[in-house]
Backbone as JSON Lines, residues from 0, in Angstrom:
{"i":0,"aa":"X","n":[-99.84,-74.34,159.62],"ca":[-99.55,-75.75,159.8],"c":[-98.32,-75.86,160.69]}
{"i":1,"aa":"X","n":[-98.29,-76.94,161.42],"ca":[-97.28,-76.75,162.72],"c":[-95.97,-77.78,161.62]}
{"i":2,"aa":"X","n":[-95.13,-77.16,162.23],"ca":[-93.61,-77.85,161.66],"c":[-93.56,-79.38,161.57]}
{"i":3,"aa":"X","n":[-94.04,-80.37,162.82],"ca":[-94.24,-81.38,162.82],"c":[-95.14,-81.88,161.52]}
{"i":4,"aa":"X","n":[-96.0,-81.57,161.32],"ca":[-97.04,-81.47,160.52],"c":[-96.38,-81.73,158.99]}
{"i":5,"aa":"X","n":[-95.84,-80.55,159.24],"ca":[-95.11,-80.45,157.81],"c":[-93.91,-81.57,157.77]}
{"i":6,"aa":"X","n":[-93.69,-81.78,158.46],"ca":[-92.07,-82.61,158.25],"c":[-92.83,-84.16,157.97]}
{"i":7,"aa":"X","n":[-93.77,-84.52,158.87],"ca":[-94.92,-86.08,158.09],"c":[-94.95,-85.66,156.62]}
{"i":8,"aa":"X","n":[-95.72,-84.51,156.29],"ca":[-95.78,-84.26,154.84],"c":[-94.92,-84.77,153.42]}
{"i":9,"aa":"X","n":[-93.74,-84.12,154.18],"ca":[-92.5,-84.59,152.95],"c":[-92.11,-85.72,153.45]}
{"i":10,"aa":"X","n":[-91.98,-86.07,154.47],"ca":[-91.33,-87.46,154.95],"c":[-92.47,-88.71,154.01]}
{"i":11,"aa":"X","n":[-93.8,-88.31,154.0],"ca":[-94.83,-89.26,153.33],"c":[-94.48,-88.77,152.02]}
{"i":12,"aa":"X","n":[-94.35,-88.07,151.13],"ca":[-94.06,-88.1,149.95],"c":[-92.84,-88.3,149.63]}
{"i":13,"aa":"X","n":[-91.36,-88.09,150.18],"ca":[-90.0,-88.92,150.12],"c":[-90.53,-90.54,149.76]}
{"i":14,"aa":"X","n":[-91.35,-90.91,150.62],"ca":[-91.13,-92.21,150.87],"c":[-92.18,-93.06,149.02]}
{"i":15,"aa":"X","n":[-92.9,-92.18,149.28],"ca":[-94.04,-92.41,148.03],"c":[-93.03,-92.18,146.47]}
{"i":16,"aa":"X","n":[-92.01,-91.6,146.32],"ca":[-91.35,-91.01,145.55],"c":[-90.24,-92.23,144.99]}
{"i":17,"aa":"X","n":[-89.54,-92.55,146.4],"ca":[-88.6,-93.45,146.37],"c":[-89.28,-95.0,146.3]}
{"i":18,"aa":"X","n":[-90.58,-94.99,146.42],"ca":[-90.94,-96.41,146.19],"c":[-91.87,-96.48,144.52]}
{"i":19,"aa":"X","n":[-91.74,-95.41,144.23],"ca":[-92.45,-95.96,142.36],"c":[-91.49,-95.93,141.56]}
{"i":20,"aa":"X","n":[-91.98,-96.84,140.37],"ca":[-91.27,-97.11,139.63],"c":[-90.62,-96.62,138.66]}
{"i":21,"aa":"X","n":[-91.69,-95.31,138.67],"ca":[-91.63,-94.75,136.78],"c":[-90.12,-93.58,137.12]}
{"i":22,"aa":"X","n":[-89.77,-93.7,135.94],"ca":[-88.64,-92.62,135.65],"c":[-88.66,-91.53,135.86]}
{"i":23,"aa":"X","n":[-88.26,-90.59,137.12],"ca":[-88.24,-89.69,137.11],"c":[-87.41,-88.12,136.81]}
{"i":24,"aa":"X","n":[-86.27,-89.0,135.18],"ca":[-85.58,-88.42,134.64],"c":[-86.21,-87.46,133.73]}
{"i":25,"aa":"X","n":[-85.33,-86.05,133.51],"ca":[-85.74,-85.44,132.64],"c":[-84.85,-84.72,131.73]}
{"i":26,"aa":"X","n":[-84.98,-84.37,130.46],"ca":[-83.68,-83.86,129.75],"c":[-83.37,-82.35,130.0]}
{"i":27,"aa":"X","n":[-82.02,-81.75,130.18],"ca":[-81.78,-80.38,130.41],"c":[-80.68,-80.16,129.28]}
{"i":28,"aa":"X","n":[-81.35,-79.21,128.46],"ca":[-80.31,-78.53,127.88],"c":[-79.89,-77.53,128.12]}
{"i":29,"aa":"X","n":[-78.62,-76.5,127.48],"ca":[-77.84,-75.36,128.07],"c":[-77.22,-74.46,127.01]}
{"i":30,"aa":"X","n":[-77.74,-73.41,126.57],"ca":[-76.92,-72.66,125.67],"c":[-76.83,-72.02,126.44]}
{"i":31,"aa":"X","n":[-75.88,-71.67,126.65],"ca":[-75.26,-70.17,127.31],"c":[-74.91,-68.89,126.45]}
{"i":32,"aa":"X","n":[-74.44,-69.34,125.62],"ca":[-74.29,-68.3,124.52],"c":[-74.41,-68.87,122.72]}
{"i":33,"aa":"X","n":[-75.45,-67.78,122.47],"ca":[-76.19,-68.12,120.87],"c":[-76.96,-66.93,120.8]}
{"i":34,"aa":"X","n":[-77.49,-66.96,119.22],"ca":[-78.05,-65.98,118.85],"c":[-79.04,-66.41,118.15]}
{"i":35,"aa":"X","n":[-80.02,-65.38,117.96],"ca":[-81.66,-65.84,117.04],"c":[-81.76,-64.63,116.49]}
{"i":36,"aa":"X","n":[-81.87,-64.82,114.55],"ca":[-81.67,-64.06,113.48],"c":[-82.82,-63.86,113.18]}
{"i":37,"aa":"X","n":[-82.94,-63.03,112.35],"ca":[-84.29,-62.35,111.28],"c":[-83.88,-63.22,110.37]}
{"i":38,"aa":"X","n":[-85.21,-63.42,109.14],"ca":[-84.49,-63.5,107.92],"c":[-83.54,-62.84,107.48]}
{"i":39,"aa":"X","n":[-83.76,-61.11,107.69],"ca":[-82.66,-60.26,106.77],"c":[-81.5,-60.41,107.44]}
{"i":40,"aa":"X","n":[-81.36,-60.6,108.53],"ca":[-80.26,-60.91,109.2],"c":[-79.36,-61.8,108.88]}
{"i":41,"aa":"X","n":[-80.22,-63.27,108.35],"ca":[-79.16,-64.48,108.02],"c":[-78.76,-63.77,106.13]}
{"i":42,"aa":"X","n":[-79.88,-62.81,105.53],"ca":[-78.94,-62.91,104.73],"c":[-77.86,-61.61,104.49]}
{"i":43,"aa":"X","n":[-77.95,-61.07,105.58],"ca":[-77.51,-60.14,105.39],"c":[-75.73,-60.92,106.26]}
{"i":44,"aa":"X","n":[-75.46,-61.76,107.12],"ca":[-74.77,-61.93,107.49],"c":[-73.99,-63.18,106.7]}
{"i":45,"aa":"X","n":[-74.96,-64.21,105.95],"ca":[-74.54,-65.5,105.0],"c":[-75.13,-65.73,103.56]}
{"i":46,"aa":"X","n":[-75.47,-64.16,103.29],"ca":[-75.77,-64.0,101.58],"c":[-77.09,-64.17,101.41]}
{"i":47,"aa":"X","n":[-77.29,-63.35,100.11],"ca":[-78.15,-63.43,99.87],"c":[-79.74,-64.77,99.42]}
{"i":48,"aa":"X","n":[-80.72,-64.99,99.57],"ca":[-81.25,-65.89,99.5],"c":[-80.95,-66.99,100.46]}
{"i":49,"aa":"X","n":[-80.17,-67.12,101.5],"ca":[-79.78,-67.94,102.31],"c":[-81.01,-67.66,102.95]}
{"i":50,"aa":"X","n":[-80.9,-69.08,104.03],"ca":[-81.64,-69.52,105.32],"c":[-80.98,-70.78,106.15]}
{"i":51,"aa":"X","n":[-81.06,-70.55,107.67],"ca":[-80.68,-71.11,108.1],"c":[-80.56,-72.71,107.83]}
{"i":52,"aa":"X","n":[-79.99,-73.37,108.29],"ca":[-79.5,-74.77,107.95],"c":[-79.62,-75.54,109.41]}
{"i":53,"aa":"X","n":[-81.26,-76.35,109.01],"ca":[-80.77,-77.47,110.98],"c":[-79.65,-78.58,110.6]}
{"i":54,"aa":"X","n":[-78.99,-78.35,111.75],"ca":[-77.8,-79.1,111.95],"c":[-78.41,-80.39,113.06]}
{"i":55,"aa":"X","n":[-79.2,-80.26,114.1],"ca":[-79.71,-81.1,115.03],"c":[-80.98,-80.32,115.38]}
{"i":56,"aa":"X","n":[-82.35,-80.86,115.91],"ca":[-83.45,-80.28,116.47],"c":[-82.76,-79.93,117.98]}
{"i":57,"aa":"X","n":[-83.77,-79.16,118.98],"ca":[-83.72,-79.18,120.18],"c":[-84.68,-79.66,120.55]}
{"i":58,"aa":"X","n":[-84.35,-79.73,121.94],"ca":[-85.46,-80.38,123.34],"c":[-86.56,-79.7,123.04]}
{"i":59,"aa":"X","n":[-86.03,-77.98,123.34],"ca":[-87.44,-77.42,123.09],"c":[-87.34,-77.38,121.43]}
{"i":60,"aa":"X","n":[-88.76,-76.06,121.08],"ca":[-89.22,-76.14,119.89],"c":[-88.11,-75.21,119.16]}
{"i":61,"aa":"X","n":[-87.86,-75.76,118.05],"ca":[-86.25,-74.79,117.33],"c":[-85.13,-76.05,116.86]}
{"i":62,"aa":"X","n":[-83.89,-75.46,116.49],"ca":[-83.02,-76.33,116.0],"c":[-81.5,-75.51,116.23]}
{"i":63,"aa":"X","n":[-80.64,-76.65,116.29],"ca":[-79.17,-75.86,116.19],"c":[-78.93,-75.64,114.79]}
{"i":64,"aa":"X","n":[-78.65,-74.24,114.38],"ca":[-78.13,-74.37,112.83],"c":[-76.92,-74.53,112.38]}
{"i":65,"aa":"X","n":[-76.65,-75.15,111.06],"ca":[-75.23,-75.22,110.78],"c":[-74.42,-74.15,110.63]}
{"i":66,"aa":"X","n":[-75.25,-72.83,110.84],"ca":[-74.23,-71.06,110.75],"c":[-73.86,-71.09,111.84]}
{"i":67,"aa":"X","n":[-72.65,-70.16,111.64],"ca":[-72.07,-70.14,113.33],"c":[-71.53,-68.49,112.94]}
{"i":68,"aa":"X","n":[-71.66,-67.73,114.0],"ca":[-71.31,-66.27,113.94],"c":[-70.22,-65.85,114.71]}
{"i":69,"aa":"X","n":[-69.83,-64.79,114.85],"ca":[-68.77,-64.22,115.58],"c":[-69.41,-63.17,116.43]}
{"i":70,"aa":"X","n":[-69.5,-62.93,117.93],"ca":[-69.89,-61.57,118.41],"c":[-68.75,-60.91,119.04]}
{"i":71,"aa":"X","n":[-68.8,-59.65,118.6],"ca":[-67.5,-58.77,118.46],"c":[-68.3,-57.18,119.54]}
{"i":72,"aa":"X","n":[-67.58,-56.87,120.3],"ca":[-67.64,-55.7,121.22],"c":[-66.01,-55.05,121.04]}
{"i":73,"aa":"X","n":[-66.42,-53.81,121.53],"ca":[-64.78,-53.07,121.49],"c":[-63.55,-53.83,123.05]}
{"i":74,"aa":"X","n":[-64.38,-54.38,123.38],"ca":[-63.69,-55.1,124.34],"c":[-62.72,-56.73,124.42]}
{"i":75,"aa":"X","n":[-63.97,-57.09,123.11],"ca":[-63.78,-58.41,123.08],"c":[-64.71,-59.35,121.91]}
{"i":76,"aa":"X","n":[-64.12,-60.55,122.33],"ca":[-65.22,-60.99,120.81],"c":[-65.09,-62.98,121.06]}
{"i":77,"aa":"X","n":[-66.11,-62.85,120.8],"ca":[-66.26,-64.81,120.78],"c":[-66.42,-65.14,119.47]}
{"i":78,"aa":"X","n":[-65.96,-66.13,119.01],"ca":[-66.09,-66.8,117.68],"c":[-66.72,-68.05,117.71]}
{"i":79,"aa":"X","n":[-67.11,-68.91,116.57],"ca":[-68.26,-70.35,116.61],"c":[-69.32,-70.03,117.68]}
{"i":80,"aa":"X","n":[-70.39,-68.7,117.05],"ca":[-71.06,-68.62,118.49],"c":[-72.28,-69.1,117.8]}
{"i":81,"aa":"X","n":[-73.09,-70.44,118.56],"ca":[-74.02,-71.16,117.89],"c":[-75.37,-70.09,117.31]}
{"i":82,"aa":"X","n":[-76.22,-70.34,116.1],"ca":[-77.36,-69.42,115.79],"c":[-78.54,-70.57,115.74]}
{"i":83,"aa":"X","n":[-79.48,-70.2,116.5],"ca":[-80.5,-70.81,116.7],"c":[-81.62,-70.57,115.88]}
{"i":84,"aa":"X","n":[-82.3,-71.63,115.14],"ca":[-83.33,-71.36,114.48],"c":[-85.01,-71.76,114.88]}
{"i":85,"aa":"X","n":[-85.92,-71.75,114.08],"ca":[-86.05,-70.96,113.05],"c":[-85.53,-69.37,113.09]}
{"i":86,"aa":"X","n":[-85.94,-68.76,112.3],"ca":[-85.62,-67.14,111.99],"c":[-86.65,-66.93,112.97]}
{"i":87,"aa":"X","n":[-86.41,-65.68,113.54],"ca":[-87.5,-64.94,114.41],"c":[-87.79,-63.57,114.17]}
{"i":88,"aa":"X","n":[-88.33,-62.95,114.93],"ca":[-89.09,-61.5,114.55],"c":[-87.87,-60.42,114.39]}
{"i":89,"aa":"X","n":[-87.15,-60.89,115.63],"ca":[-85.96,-59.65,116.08],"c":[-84.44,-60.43,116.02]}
{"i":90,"aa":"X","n":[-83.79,-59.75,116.03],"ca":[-82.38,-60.49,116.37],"c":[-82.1,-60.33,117.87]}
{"i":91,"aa":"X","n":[-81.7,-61.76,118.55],"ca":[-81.24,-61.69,119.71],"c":[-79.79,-62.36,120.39]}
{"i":92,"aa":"X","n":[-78.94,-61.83,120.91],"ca":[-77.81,-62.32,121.48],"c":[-78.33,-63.04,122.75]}
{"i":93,"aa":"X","n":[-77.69,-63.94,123.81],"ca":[-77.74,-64.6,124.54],"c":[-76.64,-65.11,125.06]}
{"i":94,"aa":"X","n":[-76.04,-64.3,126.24],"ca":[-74.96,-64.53,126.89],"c":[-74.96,-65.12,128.32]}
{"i":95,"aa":"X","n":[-73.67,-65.44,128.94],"ca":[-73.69,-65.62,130.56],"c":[-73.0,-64.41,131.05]}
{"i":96,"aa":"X","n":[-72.98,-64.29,131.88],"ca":[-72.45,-63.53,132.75],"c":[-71.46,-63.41,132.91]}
{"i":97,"aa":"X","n":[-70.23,-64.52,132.64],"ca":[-69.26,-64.3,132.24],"c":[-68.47,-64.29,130.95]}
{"i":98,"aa":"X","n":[-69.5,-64.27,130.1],"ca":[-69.53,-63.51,128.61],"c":[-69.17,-62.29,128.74]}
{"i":99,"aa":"X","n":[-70.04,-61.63,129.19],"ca":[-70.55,-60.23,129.45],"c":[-69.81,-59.87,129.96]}
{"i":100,"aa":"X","n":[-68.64,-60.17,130.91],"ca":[-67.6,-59.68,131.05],"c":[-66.52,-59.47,130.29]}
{"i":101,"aa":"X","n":[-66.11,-60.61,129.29],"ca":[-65.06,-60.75,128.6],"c":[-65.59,-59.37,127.71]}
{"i":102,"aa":"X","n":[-66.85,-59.4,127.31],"ca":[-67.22,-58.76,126.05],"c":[-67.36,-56.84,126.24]}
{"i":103,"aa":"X","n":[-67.3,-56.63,127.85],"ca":[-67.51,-55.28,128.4],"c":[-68.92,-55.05,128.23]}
{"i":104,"aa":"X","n":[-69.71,-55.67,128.91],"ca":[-71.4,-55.65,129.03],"c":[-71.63,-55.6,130.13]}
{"i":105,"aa":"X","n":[-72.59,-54.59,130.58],"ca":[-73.81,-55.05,131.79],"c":[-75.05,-55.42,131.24]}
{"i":106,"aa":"X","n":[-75.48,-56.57,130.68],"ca":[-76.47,-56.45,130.17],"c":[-77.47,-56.86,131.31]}
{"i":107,"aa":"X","n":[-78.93,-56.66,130.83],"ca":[-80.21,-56.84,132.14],"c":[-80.47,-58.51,131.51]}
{"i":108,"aa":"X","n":[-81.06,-59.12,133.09],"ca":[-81.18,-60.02,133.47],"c":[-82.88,-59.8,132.53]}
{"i":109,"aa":"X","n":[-83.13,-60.45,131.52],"ca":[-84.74,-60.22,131.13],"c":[-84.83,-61.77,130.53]}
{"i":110,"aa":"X","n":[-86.18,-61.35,130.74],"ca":[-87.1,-62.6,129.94],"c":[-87.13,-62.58,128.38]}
{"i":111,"aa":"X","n":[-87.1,-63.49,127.83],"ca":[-86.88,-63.78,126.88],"c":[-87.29,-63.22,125.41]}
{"i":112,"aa":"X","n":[-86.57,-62.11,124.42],"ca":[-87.57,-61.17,123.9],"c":[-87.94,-59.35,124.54]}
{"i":113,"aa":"X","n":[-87.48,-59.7,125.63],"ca":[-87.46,-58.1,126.31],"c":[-86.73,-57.84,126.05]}
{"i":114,"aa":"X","n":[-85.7,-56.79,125.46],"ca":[-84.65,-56.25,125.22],"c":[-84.38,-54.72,126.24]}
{"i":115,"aa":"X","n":[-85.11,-54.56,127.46],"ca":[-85.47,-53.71,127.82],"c":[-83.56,-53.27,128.12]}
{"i":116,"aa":"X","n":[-82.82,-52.16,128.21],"ca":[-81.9,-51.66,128.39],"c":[-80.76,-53.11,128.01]}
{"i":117,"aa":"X","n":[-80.72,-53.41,126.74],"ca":[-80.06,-54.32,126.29],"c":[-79.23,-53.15,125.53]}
{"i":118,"aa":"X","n":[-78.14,-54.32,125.22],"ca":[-76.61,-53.18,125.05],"c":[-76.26,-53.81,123.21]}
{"i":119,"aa":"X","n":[-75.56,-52.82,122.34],"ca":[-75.66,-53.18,120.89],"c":[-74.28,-54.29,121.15]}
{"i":120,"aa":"X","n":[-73.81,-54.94,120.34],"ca":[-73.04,-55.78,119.75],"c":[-72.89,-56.21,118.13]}
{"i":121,"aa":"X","n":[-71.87,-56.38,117.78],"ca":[-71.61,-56.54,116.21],"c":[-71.76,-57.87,115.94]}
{"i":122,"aa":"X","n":[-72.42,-58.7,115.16],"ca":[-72.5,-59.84,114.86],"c":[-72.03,-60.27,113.42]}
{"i":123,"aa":"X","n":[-71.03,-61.62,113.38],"ca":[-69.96,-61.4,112.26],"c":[-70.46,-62.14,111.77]}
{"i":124,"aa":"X","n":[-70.89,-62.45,110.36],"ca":[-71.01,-64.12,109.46],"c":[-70.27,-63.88,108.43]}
{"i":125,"aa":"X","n":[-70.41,-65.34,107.72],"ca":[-69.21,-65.52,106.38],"c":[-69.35,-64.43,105.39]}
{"i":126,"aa":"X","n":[-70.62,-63.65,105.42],"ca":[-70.52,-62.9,104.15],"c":[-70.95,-61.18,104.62]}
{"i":127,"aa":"X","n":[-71.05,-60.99,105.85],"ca":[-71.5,-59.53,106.15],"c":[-71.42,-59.66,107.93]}
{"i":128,"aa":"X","n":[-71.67,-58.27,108.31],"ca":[-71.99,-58.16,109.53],"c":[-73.0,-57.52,109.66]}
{"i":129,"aa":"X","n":[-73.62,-57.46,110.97],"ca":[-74.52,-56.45,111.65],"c":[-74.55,-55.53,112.94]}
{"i":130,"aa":"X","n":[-74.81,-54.73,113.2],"ca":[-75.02,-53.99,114.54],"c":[-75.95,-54.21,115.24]}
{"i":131,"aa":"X","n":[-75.98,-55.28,115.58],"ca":[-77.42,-55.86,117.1],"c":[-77.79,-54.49,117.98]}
{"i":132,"aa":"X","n":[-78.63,-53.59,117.65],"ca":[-78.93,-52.85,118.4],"c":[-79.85,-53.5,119.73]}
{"i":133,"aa":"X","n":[-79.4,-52.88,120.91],"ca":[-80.44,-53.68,122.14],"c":[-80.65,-55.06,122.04]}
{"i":134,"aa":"X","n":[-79.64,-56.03,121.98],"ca":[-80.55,-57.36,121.56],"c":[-79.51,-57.65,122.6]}
């Protein structure tokens, strides 16, 4: 398709875009850093018989819980770090990039659930800790 061609293209849909009515807002949310527990995990970190607590739903499918953890590396450590529910299969950390610095991580850029060359971290709650292997 010749450039001209293309430039009518978007120029006709700019114009189609900017003349309807409907809302073309959408909601974005952002954790940058949180974690997603096992069962044995929440009780191994906030006692026994515990389970998470929704504090607010999310956009997507899940909830913010009212636990909040500590992640601890020999480098470094964040505290009030949000835990996302429901419980899931595996335990997973979820950092930025400049987490991962403070914390002495290279961790891999993966999709969600891959833990492929993921690095361990200690995860603190009110009543125990854990060793996040690969998460």
């Amino acid at each position: 398709m010749k450039e001209e061609a293309i430039r009518n293209i978007v120029s006709q849909v700019m114009e189609d875009l900017q003349m309807t009515d409907k809302d073309m807002s959408f909601p974005v949310e952002t954790s940058a850093r949180h974690v997603h527990l096992t069962e044995e995990a929440v009780e191994k970190l906030f006692g026994k018989g515990k389970r998470l607590v929704e504090k607010r739903l999310l956009s997507l499918p899940g909830f913010l819980s009212e636990q909040r953890v500590s992640i601890v590396t020999k480098k470094g450590s964040f505290h009030n770090v949000a835990v996302l529910g429901p419980e899931r299969s595996a335990v997973q950390v979820e950092i930025s990039r400049a987490d991962a610095r403070v914390l002495g991580l290279n961790p891999p850029v993966n999709l969600s659930g891959d833990f492929s060359d993921a690095e361990d971290v200690i995860i603190v709650g009110d009543k125990g800790s854990i060793c996040a292997r690969g998460s």
